[in-house]
C-alpha positions as CSV (number, residue, x, y, z in Angstrom):
1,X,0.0,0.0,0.0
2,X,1.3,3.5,-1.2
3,X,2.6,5.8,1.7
4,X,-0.2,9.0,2.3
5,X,1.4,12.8,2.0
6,X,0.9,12.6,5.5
7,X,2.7,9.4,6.1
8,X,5.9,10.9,4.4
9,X,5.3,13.8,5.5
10,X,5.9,13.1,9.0
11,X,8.9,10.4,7.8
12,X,10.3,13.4,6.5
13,X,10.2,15.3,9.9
14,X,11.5,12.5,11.4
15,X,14.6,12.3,9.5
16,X,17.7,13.5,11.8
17,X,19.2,16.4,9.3
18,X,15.6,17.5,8.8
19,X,15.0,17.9,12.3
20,X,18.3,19.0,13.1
21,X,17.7,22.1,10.3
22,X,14.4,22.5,11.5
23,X,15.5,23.5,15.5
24,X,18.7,25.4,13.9
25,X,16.4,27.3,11.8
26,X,14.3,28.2,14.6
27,X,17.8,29.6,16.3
28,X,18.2,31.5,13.2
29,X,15.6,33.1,13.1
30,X,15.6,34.4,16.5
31,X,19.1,35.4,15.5
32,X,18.2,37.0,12.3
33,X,15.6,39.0,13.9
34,X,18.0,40.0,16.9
35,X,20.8,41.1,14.5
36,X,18.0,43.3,12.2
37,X,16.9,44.9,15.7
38,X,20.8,45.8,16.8
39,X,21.4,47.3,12.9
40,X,18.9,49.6,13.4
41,X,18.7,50.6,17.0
42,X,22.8,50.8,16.4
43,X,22.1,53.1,12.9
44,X,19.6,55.3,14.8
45,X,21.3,55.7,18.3
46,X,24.5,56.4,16.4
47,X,23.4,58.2,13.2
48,X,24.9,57.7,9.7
49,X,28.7,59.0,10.5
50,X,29.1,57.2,13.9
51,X,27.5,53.9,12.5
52,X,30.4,53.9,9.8
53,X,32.8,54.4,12.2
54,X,31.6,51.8,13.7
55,X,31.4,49.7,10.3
56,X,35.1,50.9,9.7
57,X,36.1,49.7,13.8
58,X,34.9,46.5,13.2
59,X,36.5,45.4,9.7
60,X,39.8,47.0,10.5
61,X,40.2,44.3,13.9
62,X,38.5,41.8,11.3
63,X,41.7,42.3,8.7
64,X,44.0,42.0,11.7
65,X,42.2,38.7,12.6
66,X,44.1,38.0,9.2
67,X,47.2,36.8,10.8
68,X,45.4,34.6,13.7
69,X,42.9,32.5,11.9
70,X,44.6,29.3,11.3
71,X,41.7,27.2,10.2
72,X,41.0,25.6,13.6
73,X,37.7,26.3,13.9
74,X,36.1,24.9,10.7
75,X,38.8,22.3,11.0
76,X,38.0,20.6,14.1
77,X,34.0,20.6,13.2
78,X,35.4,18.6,9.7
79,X,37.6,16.2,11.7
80,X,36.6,15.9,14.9
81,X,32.9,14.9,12.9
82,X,34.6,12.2,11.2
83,X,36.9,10.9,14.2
84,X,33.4,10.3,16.4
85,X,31.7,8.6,12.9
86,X,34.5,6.1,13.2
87,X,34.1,6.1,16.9
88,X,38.5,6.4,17.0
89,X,39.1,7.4,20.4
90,X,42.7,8.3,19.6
91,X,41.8,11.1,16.6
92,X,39.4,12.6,18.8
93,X,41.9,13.2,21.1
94,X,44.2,14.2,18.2
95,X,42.0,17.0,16.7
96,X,41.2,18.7,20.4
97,X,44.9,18.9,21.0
98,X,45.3,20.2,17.7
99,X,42.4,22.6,18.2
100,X,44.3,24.2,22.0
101,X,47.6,24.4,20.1
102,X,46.0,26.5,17.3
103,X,44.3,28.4,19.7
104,X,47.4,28.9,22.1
105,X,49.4,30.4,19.3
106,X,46.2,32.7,17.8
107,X,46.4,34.3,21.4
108,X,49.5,35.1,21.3
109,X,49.3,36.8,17.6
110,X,46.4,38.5,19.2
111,X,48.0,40.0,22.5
112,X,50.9,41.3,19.5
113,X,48.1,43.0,18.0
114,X,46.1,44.3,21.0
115,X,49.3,46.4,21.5
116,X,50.1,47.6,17.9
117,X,46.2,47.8,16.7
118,X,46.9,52.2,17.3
119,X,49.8,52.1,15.5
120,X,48.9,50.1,12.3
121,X,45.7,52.1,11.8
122,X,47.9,55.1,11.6
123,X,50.1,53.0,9.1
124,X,47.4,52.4,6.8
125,X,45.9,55.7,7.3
126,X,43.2,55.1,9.3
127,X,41.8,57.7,12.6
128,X,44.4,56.4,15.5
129,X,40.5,56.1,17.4
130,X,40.1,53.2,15.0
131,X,42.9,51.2,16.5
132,X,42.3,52.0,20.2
133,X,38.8,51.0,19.4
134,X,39.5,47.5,17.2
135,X,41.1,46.8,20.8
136,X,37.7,45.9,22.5
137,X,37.1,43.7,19.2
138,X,40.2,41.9,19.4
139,X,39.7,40.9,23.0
140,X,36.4,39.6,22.8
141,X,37.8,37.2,19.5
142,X,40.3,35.7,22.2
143,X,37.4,33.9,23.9
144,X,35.7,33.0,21.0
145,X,37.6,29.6,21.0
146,X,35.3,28.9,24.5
147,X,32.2,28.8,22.7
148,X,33.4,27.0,19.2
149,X,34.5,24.5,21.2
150,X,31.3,23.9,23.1
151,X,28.5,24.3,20.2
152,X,30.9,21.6,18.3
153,X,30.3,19.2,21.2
154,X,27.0,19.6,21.2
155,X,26.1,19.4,17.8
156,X,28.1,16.3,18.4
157,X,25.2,14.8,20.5
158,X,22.5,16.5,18.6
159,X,21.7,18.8,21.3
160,X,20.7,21.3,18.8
161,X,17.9,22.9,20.3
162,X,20.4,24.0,23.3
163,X,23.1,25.4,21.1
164,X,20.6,27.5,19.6
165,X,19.6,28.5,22.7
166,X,22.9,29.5,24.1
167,X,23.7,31.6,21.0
168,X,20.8,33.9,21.0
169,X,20.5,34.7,24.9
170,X,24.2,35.8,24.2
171,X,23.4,37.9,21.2
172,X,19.9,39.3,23.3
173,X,22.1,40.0,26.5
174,X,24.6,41.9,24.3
175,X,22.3,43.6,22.6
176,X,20.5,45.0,25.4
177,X,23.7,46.6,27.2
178,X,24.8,47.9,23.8
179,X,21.4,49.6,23.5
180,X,21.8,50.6,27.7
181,X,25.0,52.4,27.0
182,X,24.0,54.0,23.7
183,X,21.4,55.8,25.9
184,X,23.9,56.4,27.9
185,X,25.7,57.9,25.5
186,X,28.9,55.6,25.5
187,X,29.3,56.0,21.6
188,X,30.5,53.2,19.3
189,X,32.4,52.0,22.4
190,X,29.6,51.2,24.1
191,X,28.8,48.7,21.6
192,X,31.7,47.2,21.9
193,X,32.0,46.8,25.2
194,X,28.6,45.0,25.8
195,X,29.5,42.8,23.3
196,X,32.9,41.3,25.3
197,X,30.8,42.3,28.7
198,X,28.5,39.5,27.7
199,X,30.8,37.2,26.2
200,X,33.3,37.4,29.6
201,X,29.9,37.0,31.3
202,X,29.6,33.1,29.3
203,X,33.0,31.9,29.6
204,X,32.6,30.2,32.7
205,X,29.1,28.4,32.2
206,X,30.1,27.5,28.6
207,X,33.3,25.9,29.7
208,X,31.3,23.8,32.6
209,X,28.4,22.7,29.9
210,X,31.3,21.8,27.8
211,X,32.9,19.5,30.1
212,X,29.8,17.5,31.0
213,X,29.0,17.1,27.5
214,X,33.2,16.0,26.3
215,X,32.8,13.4,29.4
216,X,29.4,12.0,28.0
217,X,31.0,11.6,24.7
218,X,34.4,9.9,26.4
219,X,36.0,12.6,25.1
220,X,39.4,13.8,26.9
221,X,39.4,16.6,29.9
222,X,40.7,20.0,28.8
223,X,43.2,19.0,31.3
224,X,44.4,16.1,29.4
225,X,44.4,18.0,25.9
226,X,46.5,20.9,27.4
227,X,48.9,18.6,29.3
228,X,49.9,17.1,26.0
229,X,49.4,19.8,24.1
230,X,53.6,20.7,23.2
231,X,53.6,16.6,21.8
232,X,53.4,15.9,18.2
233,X,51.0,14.1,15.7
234,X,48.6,17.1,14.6
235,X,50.8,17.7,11.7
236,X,48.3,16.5,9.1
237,X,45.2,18.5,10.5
238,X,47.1,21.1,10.8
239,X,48.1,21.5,7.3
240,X,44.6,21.5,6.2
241,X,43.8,24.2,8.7
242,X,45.7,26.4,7.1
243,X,44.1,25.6,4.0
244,X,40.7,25.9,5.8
245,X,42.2,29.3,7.2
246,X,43.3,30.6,3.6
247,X,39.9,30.2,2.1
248,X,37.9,31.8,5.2
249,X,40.5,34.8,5.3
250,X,39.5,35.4,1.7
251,X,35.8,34.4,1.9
252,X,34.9,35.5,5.8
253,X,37.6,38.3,6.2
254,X,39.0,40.4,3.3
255,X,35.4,40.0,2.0
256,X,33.5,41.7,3.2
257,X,36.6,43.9,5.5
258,X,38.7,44.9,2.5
259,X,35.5,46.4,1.0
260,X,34.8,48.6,4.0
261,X,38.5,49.7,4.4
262,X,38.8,50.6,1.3
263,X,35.4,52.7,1.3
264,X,36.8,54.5,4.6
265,X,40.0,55.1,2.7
266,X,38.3,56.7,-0.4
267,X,35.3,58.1,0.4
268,X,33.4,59.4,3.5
269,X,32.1,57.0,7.2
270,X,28.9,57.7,6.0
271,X,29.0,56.0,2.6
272,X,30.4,53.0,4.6
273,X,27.7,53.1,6.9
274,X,25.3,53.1,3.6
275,X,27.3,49.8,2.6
276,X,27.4,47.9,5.4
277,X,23.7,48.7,5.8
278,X,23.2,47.2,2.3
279,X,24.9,44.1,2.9
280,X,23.6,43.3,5.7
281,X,20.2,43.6,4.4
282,X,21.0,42.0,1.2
283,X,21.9,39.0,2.9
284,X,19.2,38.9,5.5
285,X,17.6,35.9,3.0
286,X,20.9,33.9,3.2
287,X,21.3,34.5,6.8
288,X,17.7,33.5,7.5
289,X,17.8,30.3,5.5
290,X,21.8,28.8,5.3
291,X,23.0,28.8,8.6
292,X,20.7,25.8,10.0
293,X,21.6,23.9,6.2
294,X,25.3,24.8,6.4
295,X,25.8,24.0,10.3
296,X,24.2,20.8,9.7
297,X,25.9,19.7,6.5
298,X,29.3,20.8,7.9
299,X,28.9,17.8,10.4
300,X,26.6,15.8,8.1
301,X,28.8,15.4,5.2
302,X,31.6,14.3,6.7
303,X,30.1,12.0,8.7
304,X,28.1,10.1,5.5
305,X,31.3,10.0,3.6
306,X,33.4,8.4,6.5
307,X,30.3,5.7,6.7
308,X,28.4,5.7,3.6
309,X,30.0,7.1,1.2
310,X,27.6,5.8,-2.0
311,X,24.9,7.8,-0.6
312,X,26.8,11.1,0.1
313,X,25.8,12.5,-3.8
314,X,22.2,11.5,-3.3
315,X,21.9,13.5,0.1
316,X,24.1,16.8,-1.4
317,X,21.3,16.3,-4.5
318,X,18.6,16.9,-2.1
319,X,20.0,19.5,-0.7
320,X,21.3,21.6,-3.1
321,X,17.6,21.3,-4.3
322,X,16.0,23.2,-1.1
323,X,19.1,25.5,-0.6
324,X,18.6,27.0,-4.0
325,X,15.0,27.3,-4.1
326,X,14.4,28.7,-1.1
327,X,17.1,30.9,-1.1
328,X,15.3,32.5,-4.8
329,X,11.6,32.3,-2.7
330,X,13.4,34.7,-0.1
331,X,15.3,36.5,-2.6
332,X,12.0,37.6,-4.7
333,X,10.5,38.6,-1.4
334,X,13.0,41.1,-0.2
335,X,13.3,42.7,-3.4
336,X,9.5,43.2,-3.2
337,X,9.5,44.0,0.8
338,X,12.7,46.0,2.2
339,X,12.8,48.9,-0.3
340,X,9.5,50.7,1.0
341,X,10.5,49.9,4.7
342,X,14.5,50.9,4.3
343,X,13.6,54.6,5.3
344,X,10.4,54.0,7.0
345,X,12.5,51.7,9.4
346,X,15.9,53.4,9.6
347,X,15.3,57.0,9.0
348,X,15.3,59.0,5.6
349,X,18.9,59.7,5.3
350,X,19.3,55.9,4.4
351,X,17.2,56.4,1.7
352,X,20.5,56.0,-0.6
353,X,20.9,52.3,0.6
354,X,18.1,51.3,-1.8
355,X,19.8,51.4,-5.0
356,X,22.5,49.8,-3.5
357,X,20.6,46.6,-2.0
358,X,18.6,45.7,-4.9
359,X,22.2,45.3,-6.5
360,X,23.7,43.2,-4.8
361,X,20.9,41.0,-3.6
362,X,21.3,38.5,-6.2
363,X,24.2,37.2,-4.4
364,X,21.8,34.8,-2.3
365,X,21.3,33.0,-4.7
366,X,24.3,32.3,-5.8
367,X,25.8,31.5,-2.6
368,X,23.0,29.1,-1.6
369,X,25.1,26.9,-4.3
370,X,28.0,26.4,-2.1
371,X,26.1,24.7,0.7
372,X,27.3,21.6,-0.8
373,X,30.4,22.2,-2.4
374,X,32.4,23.9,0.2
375,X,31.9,20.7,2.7
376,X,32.4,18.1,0.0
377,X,35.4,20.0,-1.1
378,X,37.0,19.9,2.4
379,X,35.9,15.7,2.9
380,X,38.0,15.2,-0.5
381,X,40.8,17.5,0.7
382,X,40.9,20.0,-2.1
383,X,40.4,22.9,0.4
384,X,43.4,24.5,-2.0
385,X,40.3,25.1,-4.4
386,X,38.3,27.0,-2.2
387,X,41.0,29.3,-1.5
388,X,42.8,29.4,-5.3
389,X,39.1,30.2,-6.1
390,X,37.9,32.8,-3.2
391,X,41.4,34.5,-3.8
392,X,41.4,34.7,-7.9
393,X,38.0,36.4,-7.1
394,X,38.7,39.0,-4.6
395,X,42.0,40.3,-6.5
396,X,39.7,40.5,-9.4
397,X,36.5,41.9,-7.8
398,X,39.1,44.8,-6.2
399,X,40.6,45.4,-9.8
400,X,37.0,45.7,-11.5
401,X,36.3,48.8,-8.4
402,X,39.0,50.6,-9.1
403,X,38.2,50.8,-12.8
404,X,34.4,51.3,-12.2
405,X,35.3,53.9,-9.8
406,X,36.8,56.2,-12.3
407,X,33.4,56.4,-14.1
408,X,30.7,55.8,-11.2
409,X,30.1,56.9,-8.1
410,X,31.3,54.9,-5.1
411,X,28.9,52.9,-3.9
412,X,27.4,51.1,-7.6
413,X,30.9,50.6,-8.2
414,X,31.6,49.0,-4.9
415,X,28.6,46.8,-5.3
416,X,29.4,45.3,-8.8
417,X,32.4,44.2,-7.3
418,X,30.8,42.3,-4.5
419,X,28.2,40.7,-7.0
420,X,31.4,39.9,-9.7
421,X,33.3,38.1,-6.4
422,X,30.2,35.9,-5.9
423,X,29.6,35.0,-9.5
424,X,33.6,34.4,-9.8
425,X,32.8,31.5,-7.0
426,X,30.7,29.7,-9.1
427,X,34.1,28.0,-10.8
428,X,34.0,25.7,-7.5
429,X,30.5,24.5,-8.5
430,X,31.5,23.6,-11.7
431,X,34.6,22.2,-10.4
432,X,33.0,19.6,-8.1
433,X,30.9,18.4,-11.0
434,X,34.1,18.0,-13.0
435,X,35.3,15.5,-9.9
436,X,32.3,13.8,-9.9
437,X,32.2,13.2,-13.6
438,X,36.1,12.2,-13.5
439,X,36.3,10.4,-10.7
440,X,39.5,9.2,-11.2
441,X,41.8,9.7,-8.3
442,X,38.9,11.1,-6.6
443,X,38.7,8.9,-3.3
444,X,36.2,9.8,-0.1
445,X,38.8,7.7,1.9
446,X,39.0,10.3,4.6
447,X,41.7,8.6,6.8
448,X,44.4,10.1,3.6
């Protein structure tokens, strides 16, 4: 007897990626909705000049964070996915002591540039302001490491719904002290220093729910990891996190930082302000939709292609399916939606970010796309394509603005560039294709 719509329907729910996308989503939402509310209470509180300043604060510590990314992060949610499919006690403990020793040395890089953040934004011409203020950015990215570590762990056990707890009371509790002390009239620092306030204010309980949930796993004690942390053996993980680091420097950090330096250097705050605005609202569709699927298929892949590998290009079929199509759904509907509300909602001197939005907003779409070739990339090893790719692309995309910007204004020029480094990533797409049609060498053995 044929299954009902109902009957697969609620197989469908049942499935654990579905359900797993389905609570993240929820999470997302919630953090969508929080990070739309702090745009515009930050915009208003601020007004256009201070809220580039602020724009400007925050990519400049993001460009240092440059030289202490060293993949770990995305690394350790790849490996340490795979080590616990194959239930090898002895790579888990691997992976976590290469995770602490990539961390150890990314604090040092950032206590180095804690002290020279002043004089480097002198160097490049920046306001000295800007470096004493990309200070209070820099420290909170030290403890960042404390909750990575956790949300891996728990995503681990499929404790989803807690991680996305955990992650929006931290962006609420920030946001309401950055709101308290712009009515106080603390300025862009005040933003900045809610948001480490409330992140010093989760270290501790993070790194207790973290330790309960390692021990429940039989994973080993912080304790152990950082006893052994000066021996050898993370050699190989660590040459793929630096691979991993490459292509999320290029893809997480000169884009979209190098874009807003480069506005602050050429025109005025407020025409950054009008940018980072823009983006943010172009992307609200991809934020809304691809951090559940991503989060989930960064585990999920490489967990299919350490057991199953035959069905790995079925499930990446199916997904590339709903990424896409939703992601057009929510595309379509902004276009339609934000342009009335822009100056309703944030004032009418941000009027001008409009034009500017319904630009770049295509880049959703494409971006969807990589939901399944970034993680399959990274399970065959060929992280080197990511980055070859990501880097081609923003070398290119800064070329084409400043030839555009000889003939048009600023900000259009500024946002074909963005749109031309999204479309330039498309080559990965058509590169995993070209794997999967010449398989040859091609090998989802990930112990190599």
């Amino acid at each position: 007897m044929p299954l009902t719509l109902r009957d697969r329907l609620r197989l469908f729910i049942h499935i654990p990626f579905v359900r797993g996308v389905a609570t993240f989503q929820v999470g997302t939402v919630v953090m969508t909705i929080t990070g739309f509310v702090s745009s515009v209470a930050y915009a208003r509180l601020l007004g256009l000049h201070e809220f580039g300043i602020y724009a400007a604060v925050t990519a400049f510590a993001g460009l240092l964070g440059l030289f202490t990314s060293y993949g770990q992060e995305t690394a350790t949610i790849t490996f340490l996915s795979e080590a616990v499919g194959r239930r090898d006690k002895k790579s888990i403990a691997l992976v976590l002591r290469y995770f602490l020793q990539a961390t150890s040395l990314s604090t040092l890089v950032y206590i180095a540039l804690f002290l020279l953040a002043p004089v480097i934004a002198v160097a490049v011409g920046s306001d000295p302001r800007i470096g004493m203020l990309a200070r209070l950015v820099l420290l909170n990215a030290v403890l960042q490491p404390v909750n990575v570590l956790l949300f891996i762990a728990l995503q681990l056990q499929r404790r989803i719904a807690l991680v996305a707890f955990l992650e929006n009371a931290l962006d609420i509790i920030q946001l309401v002290l950055a709101v308290i002390l712009l009515l106080l009239g603390w300025g862009v620092a005040g933003i900045l220093l809610a948001q480490l306030t409330g992140m010093l204010a989760a270290v501790p309980l993070f790194l207790f729910l973290y330790t309960r949930s390692a021990r429940a796993q039989g994973f080993p004690t912080l304790y152990e990891s950082v006893s052994r942390l000066h021996t050898s053996g993370t050699g190989p993980y660590a040459r793929q996190g630096l691979w991993i680091a490459l292509d999320r420097s290029i893809s997480g950090n000169l884009y979209p930082n190098l874009f807003f330096v480069l506005l602050n250097a050429t025109t005025t705050p407020a025409t950054v302000g009008v940018f980072r605005i823009a983006l943010r609202l172009a992307t609200l569709p991809l934020s809304l939709l691809m951090p559940s699927i991503t989060r989930m298929t960064a585990v999920s892949i490489p967990r299919i292609a350490a057991v199953d590998p035959k069905h790995l290009l079925r499930s990446c079929r199916r997904v590339l399916a709903g990424a896409v199509g939703l992601s057009l759904l929510a595309t379509i509907g902004a276009a339609i939606v934000a342009p009335p509300l822009i100056p309703l909602v944030y004032g009418a001197e941000f009027a001008r970010v409009i034009p500017i939005f319904l630009l770049i907003l295509p880049i959703n779409i494409i971006s969807s796309m990589h939901v399944v070739t970034v993680p399959i990339l990274r399970v065959l090893r060929r992280v080197w394509a990511i980055t070859l790719t990501n880097g081609g692309g923003i070398v290119l995309a800064m070329g084409l603005y400043f030839l555009l910007v000889r003939t048009l204004p600023a900000l259009p020029s500024v946002g074909l560039s963005v749109l031309f480094f999204h479309t330039f990533s498309l080559l990965l797409f058509v590169y995993v294709w070209f794997l999967y049609r010449h398989r040859k060498g091609v090998s989802l053995n990930t112990h190599d």
